[in-house]
C-alpha positions in Angstrom: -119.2 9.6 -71.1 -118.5 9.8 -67.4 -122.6 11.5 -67.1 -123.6 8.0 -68.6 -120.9 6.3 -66.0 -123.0 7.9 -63.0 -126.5 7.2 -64.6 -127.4 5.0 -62.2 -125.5 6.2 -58.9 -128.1 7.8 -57.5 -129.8 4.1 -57.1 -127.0 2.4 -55.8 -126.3 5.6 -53.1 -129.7 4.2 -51.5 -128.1 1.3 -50.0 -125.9 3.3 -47.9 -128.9 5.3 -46.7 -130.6 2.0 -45.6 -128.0 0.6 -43.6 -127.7 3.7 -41.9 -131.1 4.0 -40.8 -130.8 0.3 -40.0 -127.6 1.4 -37.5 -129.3 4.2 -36.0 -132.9 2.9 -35.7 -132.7 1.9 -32.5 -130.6 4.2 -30.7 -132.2 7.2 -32.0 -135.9 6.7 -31.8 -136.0 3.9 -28.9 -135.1 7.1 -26.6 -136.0 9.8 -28.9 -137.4 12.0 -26.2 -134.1 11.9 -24.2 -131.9 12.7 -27.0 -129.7 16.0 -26.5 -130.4 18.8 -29.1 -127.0 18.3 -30.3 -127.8 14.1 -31.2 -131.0 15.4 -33.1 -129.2 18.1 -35.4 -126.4 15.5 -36.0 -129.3 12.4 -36.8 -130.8 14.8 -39.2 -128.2 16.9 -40.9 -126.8 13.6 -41.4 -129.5 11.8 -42.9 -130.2 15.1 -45.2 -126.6 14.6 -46.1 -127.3 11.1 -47.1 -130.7 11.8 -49.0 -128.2 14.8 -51.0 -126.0 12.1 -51.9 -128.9 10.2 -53.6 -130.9 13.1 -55.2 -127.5 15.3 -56.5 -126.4 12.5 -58.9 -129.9 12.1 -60.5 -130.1 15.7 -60.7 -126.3 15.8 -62.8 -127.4 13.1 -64.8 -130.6 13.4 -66.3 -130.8 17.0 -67.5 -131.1 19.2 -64.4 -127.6 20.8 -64.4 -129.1 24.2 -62.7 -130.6 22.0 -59.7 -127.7 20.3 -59.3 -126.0 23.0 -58.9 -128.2 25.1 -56.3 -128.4 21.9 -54.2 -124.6 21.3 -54.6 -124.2 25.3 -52.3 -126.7 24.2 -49.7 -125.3 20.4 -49.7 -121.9 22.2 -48.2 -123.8 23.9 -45.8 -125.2 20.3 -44.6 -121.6 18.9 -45.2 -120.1 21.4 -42.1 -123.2 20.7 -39.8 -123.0 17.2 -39.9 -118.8 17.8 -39.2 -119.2 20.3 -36.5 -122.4 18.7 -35.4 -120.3 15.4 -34.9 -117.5 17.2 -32.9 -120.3 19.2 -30.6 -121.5 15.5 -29.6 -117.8 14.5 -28.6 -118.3 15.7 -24.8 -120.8 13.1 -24.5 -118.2 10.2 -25.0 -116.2 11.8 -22.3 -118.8 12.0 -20.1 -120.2 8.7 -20.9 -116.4 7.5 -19.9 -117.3 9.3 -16.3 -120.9 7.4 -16.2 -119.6 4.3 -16.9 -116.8 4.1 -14.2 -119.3 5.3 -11.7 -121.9 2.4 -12.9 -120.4 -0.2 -13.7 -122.4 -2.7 -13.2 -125.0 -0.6 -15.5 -122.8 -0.6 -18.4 -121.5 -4.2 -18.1 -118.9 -4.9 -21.1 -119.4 -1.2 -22.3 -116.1 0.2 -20.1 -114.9 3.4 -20.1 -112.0 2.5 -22.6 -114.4 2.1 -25.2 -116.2 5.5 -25.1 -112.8 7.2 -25.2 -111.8 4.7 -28.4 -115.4 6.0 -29.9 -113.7 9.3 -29.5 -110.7 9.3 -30.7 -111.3 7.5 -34.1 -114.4 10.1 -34.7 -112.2 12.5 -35.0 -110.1 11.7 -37.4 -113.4 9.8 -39.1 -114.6 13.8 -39.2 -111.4 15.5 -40.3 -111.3 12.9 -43.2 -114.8 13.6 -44.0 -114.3 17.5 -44.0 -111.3 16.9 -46.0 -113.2 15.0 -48.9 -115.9 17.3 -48.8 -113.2 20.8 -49.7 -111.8 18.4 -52.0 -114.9 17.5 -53.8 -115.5 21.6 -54.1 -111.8 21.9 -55.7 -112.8 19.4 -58.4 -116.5 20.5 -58.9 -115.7 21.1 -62.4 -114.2 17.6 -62.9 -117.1 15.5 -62.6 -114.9 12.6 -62.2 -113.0 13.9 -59.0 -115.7 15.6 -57.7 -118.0 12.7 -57.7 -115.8 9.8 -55.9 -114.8 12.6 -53.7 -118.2 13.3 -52.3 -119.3 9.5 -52.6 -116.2 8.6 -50.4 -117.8 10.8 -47.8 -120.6 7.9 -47.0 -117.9 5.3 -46.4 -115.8 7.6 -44.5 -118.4 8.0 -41.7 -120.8 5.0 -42.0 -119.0 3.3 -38.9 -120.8 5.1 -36.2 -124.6 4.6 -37.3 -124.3 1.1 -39.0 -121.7 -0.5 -36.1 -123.8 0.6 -33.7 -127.0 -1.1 -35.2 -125.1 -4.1 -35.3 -123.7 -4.1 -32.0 -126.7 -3.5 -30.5 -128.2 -6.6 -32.4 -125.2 -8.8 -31.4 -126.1 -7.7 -27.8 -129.2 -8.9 -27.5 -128.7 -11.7 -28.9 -126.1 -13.0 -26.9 -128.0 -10.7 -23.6 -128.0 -13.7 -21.2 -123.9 -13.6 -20.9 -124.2 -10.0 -19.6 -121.8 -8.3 -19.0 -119.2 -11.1 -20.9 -120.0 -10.4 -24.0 -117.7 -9.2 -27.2 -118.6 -5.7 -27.9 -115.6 -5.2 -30.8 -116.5 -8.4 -32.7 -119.3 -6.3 -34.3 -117.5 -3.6 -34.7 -114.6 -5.5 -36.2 -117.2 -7.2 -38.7 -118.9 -3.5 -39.5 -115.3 -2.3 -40.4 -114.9 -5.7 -42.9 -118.8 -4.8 -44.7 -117.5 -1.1 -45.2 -114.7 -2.0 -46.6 -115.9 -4.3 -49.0 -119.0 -2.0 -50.1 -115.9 0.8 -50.5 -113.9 -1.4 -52.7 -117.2 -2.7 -54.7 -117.7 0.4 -55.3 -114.2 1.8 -56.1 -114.0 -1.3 -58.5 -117.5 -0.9 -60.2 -116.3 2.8 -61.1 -112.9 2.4 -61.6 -111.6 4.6 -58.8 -109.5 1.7 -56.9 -105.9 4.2 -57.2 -107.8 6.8 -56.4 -106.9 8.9 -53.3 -110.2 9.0 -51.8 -110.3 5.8 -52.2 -107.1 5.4 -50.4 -108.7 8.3 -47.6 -111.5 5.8 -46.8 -110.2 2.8 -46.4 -107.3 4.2 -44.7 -109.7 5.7 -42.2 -111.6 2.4 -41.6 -108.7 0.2 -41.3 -107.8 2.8 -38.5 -110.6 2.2 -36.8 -109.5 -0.9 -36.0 -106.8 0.9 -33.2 -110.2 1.4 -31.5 -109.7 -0.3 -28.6 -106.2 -0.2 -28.0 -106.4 3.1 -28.4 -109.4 3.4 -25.7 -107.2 1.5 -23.3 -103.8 4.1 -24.3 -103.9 6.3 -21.0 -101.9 8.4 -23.2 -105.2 9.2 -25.3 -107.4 8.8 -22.4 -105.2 12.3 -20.9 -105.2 14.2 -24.3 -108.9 13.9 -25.2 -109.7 14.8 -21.8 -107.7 17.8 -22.1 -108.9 18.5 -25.8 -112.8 17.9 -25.0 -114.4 20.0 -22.7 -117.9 21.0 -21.8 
């Protein structure tokens, strides 16, 4: 019973992949020749991640049990490179912070609050994501558990790639009040389409009580604190001290 539940997960998982290629299009390969090393191993151990979470539940449930499980070793090994990848990256948010006060007249409504908000809500976007990721392992042999668990994992750290997308649209399209222009409202609304798509989902598979259920959403209504905690001089201190190059 709960192979025939996840029959068709695999199709469904694709939608999550599209929206964040969507998110990242732009960023990544508009200045793909300037990208750090760091921002390409991240982009791709992420997306591999993402392509995993597609091809493992058609491997589970339509008869190849042994390629499942081979994948399912080297999918952990992707699981801690896109987490320590995404904490290797965080010294470029402080530095951006640094940029931004310098220039800003270059970075208009993009202030240095908001680069240290980016910060501080990835990391506990990342420790969440680790933690479902151990937990899914725990429960490997509990298909139910281990499932939702690793599904979780794509609306744990969706934010960055699809907000981003969509701020980036909102910006241009509302360019010509530069630098007045509403950089959360995006954010707000890709934190409202997340949730929904996790709650969807939770509901279409009966996991709404479940704790990773509970993990995610708890983790994207946090990100909501963004920018107050941006503005917290508080943080501001803490992640300087914390995150260093």
């Amino acid at each position: 019973m709960g192979f025939n539940k996840y029959k068709s997960l695999y199709i469904w998982m694709v939608i999550p992949m599209i929206l964040m290629q969507f998110g990242i299009f732009e960023d990544y390969w508009g200045d793909f020749s300037d990208n750090a090393w760091s921002v390409h191993i991240h982009y791709w151990t992420g997306t591999v991640w993402y392509i995993y979470l597609i091809i493992q539940p058609y491997f589970a449930t339509h008869g190849q049990m042994s390629r499942h499980r081979t994948n399912g070793i080297i999918g952990m090994f992707l699981a801690g490179g896109v987490c320590f990848t995404a904490f290797s990256m965080m010294h470029r948010d402080i530095v951006t912070t640094e940029r931004s006060l310098a220039a800003p007249e270059q970075f208009g409504p993009f202030q240095s609050w908001f680069f240290f908000g980016v910060a501080a809500v990835e990391i506990v976007m990342m420790i969440a994501f680790g933690y479902a990721v151990i937990k899914s392992i725990l429960h490997r042999k509990d298909i139910e558990n281990h499932a939702w668990w690793l599904i979780s994992t794509v609306f744990i750290i969706m934010m960055p790639a699809l907000a981003r997308g969509l701020q980036n649209t909102y910006v241009d399209m509302h360019i010509e009040a530069w630098p007045a222009i509403d950089i959360m409202l995006p954010i707000y609304f890709t934190q409202i389409l997340i949730i929904g798509m996790l709650l969807l989902g939770a509901w279409k598979y009966g996991k709404l009580k479940h704790t990773a259920t509970y993990l995610a959403l708890g983790v994207n209504l946090f990100i909501f604190l963004l920018e107050p905690l941006g503005k917290s001089e508080t943080v501001q201190m803490l992640l300087k001290i914390v995150i260093k190059g």
